[in-house]
PALUMNU-672320 format. One record per residue (C-alpha): x, y, z; residue number from 1. Coordinates in steps of 0.05 Angstrom, whole numbers, plus 5000, padded with zeros to 4 digits. Layout:
N
+------+------+------+------+
!    X !    Y !    Z ! resi !
+------+------+------+------+
!    X !    Y !    Z !  NUM !
...
+------+------+------+------+
***
This chain:
291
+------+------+------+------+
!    X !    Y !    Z ! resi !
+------+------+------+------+
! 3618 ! 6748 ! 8251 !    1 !
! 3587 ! 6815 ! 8253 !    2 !
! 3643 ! 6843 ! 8213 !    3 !
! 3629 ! 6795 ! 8162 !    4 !
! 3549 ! 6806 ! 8167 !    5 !
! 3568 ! 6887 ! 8160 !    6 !
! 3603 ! 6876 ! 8094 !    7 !
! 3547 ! 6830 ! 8063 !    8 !
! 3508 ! 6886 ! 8083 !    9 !
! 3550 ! 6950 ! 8055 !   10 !
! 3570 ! 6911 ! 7991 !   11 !
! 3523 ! 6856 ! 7969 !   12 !
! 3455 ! 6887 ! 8001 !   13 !
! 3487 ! 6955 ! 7980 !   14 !
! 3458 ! 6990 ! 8050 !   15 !
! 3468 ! 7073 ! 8057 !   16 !
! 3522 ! 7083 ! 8110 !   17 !
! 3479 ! 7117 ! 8156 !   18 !
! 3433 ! 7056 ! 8152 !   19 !
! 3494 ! 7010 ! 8167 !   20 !
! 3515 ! 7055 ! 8232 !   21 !
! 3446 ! 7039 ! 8257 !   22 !
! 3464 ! 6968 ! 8243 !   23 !
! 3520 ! 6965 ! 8276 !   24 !
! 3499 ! 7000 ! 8337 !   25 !
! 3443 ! 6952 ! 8350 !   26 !
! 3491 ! 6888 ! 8339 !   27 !
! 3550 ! 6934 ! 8386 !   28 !
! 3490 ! 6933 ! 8445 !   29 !
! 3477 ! 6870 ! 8429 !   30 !
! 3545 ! 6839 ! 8432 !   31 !
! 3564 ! 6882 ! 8498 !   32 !
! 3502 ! 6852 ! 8537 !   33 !
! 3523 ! 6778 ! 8523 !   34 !
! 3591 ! 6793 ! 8531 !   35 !
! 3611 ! 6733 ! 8565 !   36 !
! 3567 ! 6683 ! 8515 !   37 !
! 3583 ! 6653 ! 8449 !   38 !
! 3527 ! 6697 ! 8402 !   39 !
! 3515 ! 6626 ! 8372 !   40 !
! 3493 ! 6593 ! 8431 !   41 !
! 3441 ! 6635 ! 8447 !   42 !
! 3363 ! 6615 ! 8462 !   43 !
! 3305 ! 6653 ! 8454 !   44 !
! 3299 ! 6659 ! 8525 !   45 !
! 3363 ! 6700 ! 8519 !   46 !
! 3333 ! 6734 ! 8474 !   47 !
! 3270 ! 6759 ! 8507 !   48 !
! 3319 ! 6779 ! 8574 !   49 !
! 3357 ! 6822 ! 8529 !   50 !
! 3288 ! 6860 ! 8502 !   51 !
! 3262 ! 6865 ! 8572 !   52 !
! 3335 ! 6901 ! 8591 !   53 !
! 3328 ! 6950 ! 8542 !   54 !
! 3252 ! 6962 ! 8562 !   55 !
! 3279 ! 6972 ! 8631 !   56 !
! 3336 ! 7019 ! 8615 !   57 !
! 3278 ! 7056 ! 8579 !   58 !
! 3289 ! 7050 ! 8506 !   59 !
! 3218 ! 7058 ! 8465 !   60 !
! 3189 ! 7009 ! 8424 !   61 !
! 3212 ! 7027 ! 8365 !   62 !
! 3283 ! 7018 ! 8381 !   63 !
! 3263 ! 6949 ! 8411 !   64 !
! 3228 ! 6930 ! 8347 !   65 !
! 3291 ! 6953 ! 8306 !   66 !
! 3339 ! 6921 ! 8354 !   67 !
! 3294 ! 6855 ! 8337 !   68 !
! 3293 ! 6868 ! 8258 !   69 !
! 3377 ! 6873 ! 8267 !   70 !
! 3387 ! 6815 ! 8305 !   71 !
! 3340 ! 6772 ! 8277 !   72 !
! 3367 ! 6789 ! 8205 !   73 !
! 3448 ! 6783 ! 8235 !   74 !
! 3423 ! 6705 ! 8256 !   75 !
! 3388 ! 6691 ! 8183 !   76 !
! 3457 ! 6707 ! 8162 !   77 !
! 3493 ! 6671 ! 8204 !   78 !
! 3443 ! 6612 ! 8185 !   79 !
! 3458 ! 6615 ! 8108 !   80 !
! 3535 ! 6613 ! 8123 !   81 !
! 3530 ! 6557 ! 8170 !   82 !
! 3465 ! 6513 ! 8166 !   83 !
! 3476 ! 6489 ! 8244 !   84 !
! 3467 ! 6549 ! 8270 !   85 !
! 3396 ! 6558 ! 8300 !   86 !
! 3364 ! 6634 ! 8305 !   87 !
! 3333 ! 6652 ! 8373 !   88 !
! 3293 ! 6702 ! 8341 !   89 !
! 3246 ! 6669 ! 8296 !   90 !
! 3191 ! 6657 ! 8353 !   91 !
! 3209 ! 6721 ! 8391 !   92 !
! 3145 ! 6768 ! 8365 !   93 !
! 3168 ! 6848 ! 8356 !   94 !
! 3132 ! 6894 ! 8399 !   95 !
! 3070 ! 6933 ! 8367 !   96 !
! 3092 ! 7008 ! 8346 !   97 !
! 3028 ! 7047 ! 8354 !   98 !
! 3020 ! 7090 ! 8290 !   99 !
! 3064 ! 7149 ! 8288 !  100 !
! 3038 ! 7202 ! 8245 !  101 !
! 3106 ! 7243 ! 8217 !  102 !
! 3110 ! 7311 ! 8233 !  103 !
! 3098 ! 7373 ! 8178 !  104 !
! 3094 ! 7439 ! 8162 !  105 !
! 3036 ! 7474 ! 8141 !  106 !
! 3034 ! 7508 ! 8070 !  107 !
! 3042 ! 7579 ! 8105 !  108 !
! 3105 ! 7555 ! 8145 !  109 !
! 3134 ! 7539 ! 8079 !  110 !
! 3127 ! 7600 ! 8050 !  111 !
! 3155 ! 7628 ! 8114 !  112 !
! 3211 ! 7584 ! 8116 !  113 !
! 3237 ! 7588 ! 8046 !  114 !
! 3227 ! 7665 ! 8046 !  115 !
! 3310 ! 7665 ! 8056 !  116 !
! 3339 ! 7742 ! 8047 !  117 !
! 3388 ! 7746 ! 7994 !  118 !
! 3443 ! 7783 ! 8014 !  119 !
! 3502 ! 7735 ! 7997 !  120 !
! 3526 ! 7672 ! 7954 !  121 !
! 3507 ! 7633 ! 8009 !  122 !
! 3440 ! 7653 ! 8026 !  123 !
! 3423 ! 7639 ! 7945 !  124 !
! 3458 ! 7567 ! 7958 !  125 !
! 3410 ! 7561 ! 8016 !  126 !
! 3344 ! 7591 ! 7979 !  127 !
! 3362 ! 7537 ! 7918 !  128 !
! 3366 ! 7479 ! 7967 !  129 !
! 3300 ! 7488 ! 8011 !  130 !
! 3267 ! 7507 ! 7949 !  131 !
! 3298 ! 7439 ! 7920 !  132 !
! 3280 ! 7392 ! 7984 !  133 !
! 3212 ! 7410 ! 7978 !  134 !
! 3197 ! 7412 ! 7909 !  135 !
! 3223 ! 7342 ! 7903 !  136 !
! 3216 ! 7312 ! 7968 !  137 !
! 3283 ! 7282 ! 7960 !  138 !
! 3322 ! 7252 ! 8025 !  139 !
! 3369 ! 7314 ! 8050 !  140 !
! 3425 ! 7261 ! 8044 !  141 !
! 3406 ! 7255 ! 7965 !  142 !
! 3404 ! 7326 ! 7970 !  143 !
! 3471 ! 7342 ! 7995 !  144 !
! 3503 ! 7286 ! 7943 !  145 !
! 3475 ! 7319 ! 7880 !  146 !
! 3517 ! 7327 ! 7819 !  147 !
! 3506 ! 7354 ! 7748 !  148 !
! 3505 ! 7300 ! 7723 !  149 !
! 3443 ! 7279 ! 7762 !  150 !
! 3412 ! 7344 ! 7725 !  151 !
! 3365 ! 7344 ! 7666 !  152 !
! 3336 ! 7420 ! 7676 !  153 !
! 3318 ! 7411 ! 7605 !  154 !
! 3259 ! 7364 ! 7621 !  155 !
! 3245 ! 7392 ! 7690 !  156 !
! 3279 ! 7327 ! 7729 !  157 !
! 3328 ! 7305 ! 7776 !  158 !
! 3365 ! 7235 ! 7772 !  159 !
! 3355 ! 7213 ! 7848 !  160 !
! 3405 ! 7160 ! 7872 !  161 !
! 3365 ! 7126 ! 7937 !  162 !
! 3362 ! 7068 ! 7983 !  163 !
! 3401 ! 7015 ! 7955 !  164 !
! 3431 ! 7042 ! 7899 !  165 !
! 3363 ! 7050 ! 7875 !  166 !
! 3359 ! 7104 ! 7810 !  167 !
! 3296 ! 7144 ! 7805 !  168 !
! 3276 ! 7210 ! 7767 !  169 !
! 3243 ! 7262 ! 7809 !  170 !
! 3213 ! 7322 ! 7781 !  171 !
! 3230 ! 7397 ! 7792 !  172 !
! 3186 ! 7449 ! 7793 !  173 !
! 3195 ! 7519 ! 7755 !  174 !
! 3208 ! 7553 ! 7822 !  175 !
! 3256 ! 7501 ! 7845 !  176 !
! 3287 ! 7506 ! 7776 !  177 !
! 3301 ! 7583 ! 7774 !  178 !
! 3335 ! 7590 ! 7840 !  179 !
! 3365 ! 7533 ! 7816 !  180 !
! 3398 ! 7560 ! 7758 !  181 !
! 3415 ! 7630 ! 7793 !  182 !
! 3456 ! 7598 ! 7846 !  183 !
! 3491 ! 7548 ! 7797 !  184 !
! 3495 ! 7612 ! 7743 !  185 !
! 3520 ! 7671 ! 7789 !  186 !
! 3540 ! 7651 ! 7863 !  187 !
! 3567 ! 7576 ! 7857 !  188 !
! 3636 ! 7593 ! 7826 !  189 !
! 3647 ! 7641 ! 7886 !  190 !
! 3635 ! 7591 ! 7933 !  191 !
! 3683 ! 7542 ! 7904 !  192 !
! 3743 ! 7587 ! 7922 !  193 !
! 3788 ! 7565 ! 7856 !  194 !
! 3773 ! 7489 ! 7874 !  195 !
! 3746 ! 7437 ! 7820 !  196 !
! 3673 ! 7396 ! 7848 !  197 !
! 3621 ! 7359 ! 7817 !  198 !
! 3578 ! 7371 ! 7884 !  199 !
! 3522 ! 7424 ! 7870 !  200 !
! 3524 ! 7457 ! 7935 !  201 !
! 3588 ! 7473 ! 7966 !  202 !
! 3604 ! 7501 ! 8042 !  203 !
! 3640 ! 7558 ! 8057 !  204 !
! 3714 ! 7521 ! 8056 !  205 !
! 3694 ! 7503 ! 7977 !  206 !
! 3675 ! 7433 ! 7992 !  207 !
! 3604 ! 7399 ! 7985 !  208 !
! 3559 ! 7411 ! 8041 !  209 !
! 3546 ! 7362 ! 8092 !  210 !
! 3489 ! 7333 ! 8129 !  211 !
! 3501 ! 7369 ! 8184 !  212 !
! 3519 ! 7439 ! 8162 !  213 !
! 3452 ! 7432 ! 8119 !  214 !
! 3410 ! 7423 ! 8192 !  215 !
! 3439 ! 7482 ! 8221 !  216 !
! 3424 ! 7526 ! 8164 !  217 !
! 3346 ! 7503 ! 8173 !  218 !
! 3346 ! 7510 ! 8245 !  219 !
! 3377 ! 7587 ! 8238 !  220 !
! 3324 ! 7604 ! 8181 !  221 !
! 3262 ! 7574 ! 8232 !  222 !
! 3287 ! 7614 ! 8283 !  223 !
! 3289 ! 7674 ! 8236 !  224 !
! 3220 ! 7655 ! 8218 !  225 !
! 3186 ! 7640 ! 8284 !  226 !
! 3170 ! 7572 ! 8265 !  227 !
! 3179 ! 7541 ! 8337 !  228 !
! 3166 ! 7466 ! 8313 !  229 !
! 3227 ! 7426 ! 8322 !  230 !
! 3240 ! 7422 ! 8232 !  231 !
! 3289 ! 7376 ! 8211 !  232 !
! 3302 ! 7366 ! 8135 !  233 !
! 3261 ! 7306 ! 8143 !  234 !
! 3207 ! 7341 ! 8160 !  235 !
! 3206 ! 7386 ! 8084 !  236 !
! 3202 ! 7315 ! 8053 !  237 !
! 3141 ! 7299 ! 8098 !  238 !
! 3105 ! 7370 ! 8067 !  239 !
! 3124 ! 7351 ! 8008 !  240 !
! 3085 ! 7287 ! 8012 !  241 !
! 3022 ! 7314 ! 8062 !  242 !
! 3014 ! 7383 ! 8016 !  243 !
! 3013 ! 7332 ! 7953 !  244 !
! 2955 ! 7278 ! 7978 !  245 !
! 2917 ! 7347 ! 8005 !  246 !
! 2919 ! 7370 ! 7939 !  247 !
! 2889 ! 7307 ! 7906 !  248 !
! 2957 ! 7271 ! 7880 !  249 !
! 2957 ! 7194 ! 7878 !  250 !
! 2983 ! 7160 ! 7936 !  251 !
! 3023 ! 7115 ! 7871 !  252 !
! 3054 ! 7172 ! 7844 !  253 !
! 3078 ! 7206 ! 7912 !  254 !
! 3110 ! 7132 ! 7929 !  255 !
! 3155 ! 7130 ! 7870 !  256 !
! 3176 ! 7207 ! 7879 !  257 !
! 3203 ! 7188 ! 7950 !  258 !
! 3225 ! 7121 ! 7931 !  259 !
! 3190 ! 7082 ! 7978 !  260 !
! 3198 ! 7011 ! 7952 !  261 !
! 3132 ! 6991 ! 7991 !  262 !
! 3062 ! 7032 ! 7990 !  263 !
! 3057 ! 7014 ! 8065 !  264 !
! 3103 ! 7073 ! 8088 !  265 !
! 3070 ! 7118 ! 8038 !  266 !
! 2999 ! 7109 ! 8070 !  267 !
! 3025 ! 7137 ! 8122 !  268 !
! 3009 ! 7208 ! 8098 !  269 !
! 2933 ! 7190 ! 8077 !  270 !
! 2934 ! 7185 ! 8157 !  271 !
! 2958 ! 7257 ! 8167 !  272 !
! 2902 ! 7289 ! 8115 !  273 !
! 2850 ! 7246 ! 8147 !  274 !
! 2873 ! 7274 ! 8213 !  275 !
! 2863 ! 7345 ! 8187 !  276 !
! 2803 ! 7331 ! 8154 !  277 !
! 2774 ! 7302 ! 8210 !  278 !
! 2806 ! 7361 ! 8259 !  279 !
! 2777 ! 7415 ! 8214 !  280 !
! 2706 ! 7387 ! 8201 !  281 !
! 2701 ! 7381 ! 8289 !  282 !
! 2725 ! 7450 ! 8284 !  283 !
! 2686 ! 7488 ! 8226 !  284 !
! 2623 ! 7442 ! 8215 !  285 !
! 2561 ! 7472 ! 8262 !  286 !
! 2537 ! 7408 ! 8281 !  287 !
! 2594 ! 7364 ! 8294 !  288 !
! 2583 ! 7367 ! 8367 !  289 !
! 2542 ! 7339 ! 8416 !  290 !
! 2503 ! 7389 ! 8459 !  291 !
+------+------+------+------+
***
């Protein structure tokens, strides 16, 4: 049954594959901890002692409240293929996620961090890909899957394939754009070592770059850079957002750059500027204190 619910998900619903592992995970957990029941059977009782194990074996709430989503979504399934089947989540209420403001870097740590030294085809690789990931804000795994043909440097855009197959066009700056051009110009070709690829940015064994070789090249430029926050890729895409509301961008126009098919998870980045707002009027304003 959950092989079945996987493949409704990876080709009807059209879910990223790192979305389905997370999937899957959550339903593997789930299946091991009633491994003795029949997964239709199930009450909500059963239910609620499963959350309460994973509370106790210390998993946050957020994992509990995805865990919930997953299961209670794998049951709606199992509910449209077979209308006898009853779901023991649809009284079972998720766990409140307090708000969790993403972290970012500041304009300055930017700077720092795409300040790459050019000594080689691939340090011009990496300088066009930071420079790309925060111009556009794009997901690194959107990043890393780039192709000319998702190129239209003519009009300044990128053709973004997201979240459920989801098309968008995403602008590109003229800094993006040049170092753009240099490393697809001058240094590409000698990465490719005589092989054939569609793939913008290739690794050093000629292939396209992956998610993970991507991460360690950020982590080695931060530590370059004494940036000590923990940076991820993800966390260029949150800049890109923060430094664009900061700067007086509509909240509308940020949500269809990142291809957020709700305005709910865009808000979340009026929540960081009204953070620092609020941080640096306490801090610079001569009567924001009580004496």
């Amino acid at each position: 049954m959950i092989d079945k619910y996987l493949d409704y998900l990876k080709y009807e619903k059209k879910l990223s594959a790192n979305t389905l592992k997370s999937y899957q995970n959550d339903l593997d957990i789930f299946k091991e901890y009633f491994h003795t029941k029949d997964l239709t059977s199930l009450k909500p009782n059963d239910i609620s002692a499963f959350i309460e194990n994973q509370s106790k074996n210390n998993k946050s709430v957020a994992t509990i409240a995805h865990n919930i989503t997953v299961i209670n979504s794998f049951y709606n399934f199992l509910k449209d293929e077979n209308e006898n089947i009853i779901n023991p989540c649809e009284n079972i209420i998720s766990p409140k996620k307090g708000l969790k403001l993403p972290h970012f870097l500041t304009e300055e740590e930017v700077d720092r961090l795409l300040d790459v030294p050019l000594n080689n085809a691939y340090c011009y690789r990496n300088k066009a890909m930071l420079e790309l990931l925060y111009a556009t804000g794009i997901r690194v795994s959107e990043l890393i899957n780039l192709k000319f043909i998702n190129l239209d440097l003519e009009n300044d855009f990128i053709r973004v394939l997201g979240k459920g197959s989801k098309e968008r066009l995403v602008p590109i700056g003229d800094i993006a754009k040049k170092w753009l051009i240099i490393y697809l110009n001058e240094y590409r070709q000698e990465l490719l070592k005589n092989k054939n690829s569609d793939y913008l940015f290739i690794n050093n064994q000629g292939n396209v770059i992956s998610r993970v070789g991507f991460f360690k090249i950020i982590k080695k430029q931060c530590q370059e850079k004494n940036i000590t926050k923990n940076v991820s890729p993800h966390i260029l895409r949150h800049s890109f957002a923060t430094h664009l509301l900061a700067h007086g961008a509509d909240l509308r126009v940020i949500q269809e750059m990142l291809g957020h098919s709700d305005i709910a998870t865009t808000q979340i980045y009026a929540h960081l500027v009204n953070e620092k707002l609020k941080k640096d009027y306490e801090e610079f304003h001569p009567r924001s204190h009580k004496y």
